[in-house]
N, C-alpha and C positions, 0 to 999 in steps of 0.2 A: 504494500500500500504506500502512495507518495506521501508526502510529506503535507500536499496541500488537504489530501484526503483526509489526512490525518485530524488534521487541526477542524475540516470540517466537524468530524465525528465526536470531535472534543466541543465543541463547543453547541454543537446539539444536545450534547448528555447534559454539558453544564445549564442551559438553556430549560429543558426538562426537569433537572432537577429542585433550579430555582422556581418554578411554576408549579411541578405536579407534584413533588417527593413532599415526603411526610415531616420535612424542616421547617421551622418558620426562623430565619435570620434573626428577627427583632423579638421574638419572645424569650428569646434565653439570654437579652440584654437588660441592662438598668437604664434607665433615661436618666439623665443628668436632673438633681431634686436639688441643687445647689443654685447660690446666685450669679456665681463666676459663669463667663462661658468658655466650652470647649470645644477647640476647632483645629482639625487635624489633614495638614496637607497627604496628599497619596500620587503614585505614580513610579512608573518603571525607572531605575537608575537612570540617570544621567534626562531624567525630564523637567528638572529645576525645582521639584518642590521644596529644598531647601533656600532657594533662592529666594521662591515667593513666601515662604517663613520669616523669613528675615525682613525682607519688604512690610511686609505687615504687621509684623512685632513692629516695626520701629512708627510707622505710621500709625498705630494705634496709641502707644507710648507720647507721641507728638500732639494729640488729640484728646489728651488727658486720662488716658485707660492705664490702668494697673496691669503688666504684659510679664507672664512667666512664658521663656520661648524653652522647649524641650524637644527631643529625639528620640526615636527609639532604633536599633538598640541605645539602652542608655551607656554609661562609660564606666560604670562604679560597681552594679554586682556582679557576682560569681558568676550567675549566666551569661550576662552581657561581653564578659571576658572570654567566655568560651564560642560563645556565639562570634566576636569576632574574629579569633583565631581558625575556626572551624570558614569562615567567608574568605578572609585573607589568604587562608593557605588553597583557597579551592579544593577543598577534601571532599572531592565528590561520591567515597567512600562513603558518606558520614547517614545515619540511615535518618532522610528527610520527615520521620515522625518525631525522636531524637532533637532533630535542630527547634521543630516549631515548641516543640516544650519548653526546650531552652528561652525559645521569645517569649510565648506564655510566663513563664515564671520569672524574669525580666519583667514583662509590663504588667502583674501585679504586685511586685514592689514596687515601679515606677508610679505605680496608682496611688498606692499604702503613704508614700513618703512625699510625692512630688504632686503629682497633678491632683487627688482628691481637697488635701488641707487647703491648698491656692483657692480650688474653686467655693471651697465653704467660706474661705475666706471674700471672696467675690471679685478675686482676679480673673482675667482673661487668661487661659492657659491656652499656648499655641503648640501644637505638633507636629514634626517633621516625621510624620511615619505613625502608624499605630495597627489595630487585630485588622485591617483593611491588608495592609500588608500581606498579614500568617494567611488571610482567606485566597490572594490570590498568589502570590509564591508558593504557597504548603500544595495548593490544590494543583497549579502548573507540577509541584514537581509528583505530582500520583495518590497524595493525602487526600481521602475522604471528607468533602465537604462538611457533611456532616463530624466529623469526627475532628475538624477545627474548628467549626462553631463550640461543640463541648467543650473544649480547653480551652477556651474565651467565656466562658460561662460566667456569667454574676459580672462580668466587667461594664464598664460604662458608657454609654452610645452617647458617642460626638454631638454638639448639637449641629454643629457643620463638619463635613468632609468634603475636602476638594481635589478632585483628582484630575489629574494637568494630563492629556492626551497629546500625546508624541509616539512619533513611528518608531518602531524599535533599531531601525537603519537611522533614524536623524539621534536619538541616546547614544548608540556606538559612537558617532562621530564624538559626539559632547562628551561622551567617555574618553577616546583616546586623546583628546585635545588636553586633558588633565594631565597628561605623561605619568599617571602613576599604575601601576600591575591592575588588572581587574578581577575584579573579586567573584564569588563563584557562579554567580546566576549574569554576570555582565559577558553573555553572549546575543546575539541577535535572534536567534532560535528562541532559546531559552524567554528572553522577553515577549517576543512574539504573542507564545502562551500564554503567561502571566498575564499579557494585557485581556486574551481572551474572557480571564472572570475581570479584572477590574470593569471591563465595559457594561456588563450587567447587573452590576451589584447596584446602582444608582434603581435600579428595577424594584428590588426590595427594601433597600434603605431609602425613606421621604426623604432624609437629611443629608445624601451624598449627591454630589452633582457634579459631572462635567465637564473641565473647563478645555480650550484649545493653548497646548504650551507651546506651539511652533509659530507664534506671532512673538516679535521683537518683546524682552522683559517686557518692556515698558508697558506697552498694553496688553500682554497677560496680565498684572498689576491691576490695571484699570480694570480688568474686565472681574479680577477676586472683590478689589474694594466692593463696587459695583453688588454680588452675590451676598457679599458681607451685610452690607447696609440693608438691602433687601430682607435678608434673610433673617438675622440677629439686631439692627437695628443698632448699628456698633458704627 
């Protein structure tokens, strides 16, 4: 079977899944019951969602918003340390149920310590990555949908997610233009996938939306503030 057949048949099942399987996405989430909001960029490597993190920490910051900016993985625990070594080295060995636990158990300490206390507090907590992530890399690399919604269980639904839409050939380029090794999922294949669930999740989740990343920063920018305001009233 070719490779384009391939991706068809993949992305029918995912397609299926999300519509007829016995999953519901948002019922084995928490909604956010705090004052703070929480808004979590997504998108294949090298798509800029840390760029438009930064853009919008700082413009919210300027506008008099209280802005904790974070990432996931994060840099401090046990998981986060192993999850990077295990990307870094491209240990494609490494059994991909294994790794997404690793993140799991990463982003509920990052929950426990960083981004819950912020948002009780009623900061704006911004995210470069989050379970958007483990749903579409865990499931590109053969992990049961279902069976990463469970390991995301009890965690807390963004009240925005913005996922930046770039071609996995225009990321490769933005990747190698960084001149640093690429880490394990930063092939064009590989991406390919991934984007297949990122495109559909916006299906099931009200609160994740679309954005186009292959327009100059600048108006990527314009077109988040724009969702923000809309959306959060921020």
């Amino acid at each position: 079977m070719g490779q384009e057949s391939e991706m068809t048949l993949f992305r029918w099942a995912l397609w299926t899944l999300l519509f007829y399987g016995k999953i519901s996405l948002t019922k084995r989430m928490l909604k956010n019951p705090y004052s703070g909001k929480f808004i979590v960029f997504e998108g294949l490597d090298g798509s800029g969602q840390s760029t438009q993190t930064q853009l919008l920490g700082d413009f919210l910051i300027k506008n008099g918003h209280n802005v904790v900016l974070t990432k996931e993985p994060t840099k401090d625990s046990e998981a986060a340390k192993k999850i990077r070594h295990i990307l870094e080295k491209k240990d494609s060995g490494v059994d991909p149920l294994h790794l997404q636990e690793l993140f799991a158990q990463d982003r509920g300490e990052h929950l426990e310590k960083l981004i819950t206390p912020a948002l009780k507090r009623g900061r704006t907590v911004i995210s470069d990555r989050y379970f958007f992530s483990s749903f579409a890399y865990g499931a590109a690399s053969g992990i049961d949908l279902e069976k990463l919604i469970e390991l995301n269980r009890g965690f807390l639904l963004p009240d925005l997610a913005i996922i930046l839409k770039v071609r996995p050939e225009v990321c490769m380029a933005r990747i190698g233009k960084r001149g640093e090794p690429r880490t394990l999922f930063e092939e064009k294949e590989k991406l390919a996938k991934v984007w297949q669930i990122y495109e559909v999740l916006p299906k099931r989740f009200n609160n994740a939306y679309i954005i186009n990343g292959e327009k100059p920063i600048e108006d990527v920018f314009e077109d988040v503030k724009n969702l923000v305001r809309s959306k959060l009233n921020l």
